[in-house]
N, C-alpha and C positions, 0 to 999 in steps of 0.2 A: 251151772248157776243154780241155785238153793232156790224151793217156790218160794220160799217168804221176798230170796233178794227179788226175783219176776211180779214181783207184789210191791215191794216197794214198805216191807212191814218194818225191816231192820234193816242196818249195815253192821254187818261182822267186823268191818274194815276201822269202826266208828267206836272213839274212845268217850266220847262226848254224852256226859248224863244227863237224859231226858229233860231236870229243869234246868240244863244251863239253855239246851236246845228250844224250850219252850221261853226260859226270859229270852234268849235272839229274836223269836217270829216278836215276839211284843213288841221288844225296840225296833223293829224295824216297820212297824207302822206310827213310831211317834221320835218320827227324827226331831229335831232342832230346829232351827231357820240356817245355824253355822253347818249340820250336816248335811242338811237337804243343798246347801252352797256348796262343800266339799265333792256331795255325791255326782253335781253336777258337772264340774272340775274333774274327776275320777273318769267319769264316762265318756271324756274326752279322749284320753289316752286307748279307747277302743279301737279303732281303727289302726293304732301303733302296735296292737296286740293286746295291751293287759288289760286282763280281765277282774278287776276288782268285783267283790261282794260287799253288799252292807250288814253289819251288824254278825259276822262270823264268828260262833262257836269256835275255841282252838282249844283244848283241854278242857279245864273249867272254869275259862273265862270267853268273853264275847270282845271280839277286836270290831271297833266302830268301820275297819273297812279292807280287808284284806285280798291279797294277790295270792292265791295260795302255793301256784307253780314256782313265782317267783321270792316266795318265803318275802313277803315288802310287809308291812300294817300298816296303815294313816290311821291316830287319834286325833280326834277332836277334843280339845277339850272344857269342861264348861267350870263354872265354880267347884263344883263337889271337888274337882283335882286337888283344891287351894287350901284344905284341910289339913290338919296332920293325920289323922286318920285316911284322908284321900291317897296322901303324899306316900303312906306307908305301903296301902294297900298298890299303888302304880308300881313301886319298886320291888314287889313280889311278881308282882303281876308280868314287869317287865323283863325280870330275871327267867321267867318260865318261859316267856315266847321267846327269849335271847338261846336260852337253853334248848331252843326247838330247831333253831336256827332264823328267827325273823327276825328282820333289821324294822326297826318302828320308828317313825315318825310322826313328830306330833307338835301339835299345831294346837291355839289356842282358841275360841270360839271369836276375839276380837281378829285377832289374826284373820283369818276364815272370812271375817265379814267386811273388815274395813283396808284388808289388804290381801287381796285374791290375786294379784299379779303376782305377787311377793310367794305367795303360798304355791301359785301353781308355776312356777316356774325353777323352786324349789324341789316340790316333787317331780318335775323332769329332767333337771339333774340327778335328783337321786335313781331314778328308776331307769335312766336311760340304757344304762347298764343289760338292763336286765330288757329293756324292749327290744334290743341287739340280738340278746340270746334266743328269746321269744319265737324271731322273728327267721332264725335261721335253723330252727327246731320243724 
């Protein structure tokens, strides 16, 4: 191991340019009311294995909540989506993490807040899959 990685200076390993890395720590002190809802929801599935992060760096975009062993994303998401400009940039955005191999899910900020049953029962269909494998790793 290299003194910078015993330092904790770089990751060689790490494709991720320092301002996408520096907008993540941002976001993830001014979540939402729907993600701080989700993140809570997400932290459930712990004990089942999966390890979600908030607000991950994945190339040069920030997934609002990612499994990274298990290639999953959960989006939240809030107006800005509803754009056409939003709409453009989600389906680049999408095609790069599909391209990586993550399956995304996404969810809308009313979703999240006015139907958390629906929401999180959803993500546990979709990830069960993957808490199996988790779990036998």
């Amino acid at each position: 191991m290299s003194e910078a990685n015993r330092e904790g200076s770089f990751l060689p390993h790490s494709n991720i340019d320092p301002k996408t890395r520096t907008r993540a720590k941002k976001l993830r002190t001014e979540l939402t009311k729907a993600e701080a809802a989700m993140w809570n929801m997400l932290r459930d599935f712990r004990a089942s294995g999966a390890r979600f992060r908030r607000e991950t760096p994945i190339g040069p975009y920030v997934a609002d909540f990612a499994w990274l062993s298990a290639r999953i994303i959960v989006e939240v998401d809030g107006d800005s989506h509803e754009t056409p400009d939003g709409r453009r940039h989600e389906i680049r955005r999408d095609n790069f993490l599909k391209s990586q191999g993550f399956t995304i899910l996404r969810f809308d900020n009313a979703q999240v807040i006015d139907g958390p049953d629906f929401v999180f029962l959803t993500i546990e269909q979709a990830i069960a899959g993957s808490l199996k494998k988790e779990a036998n790793q």
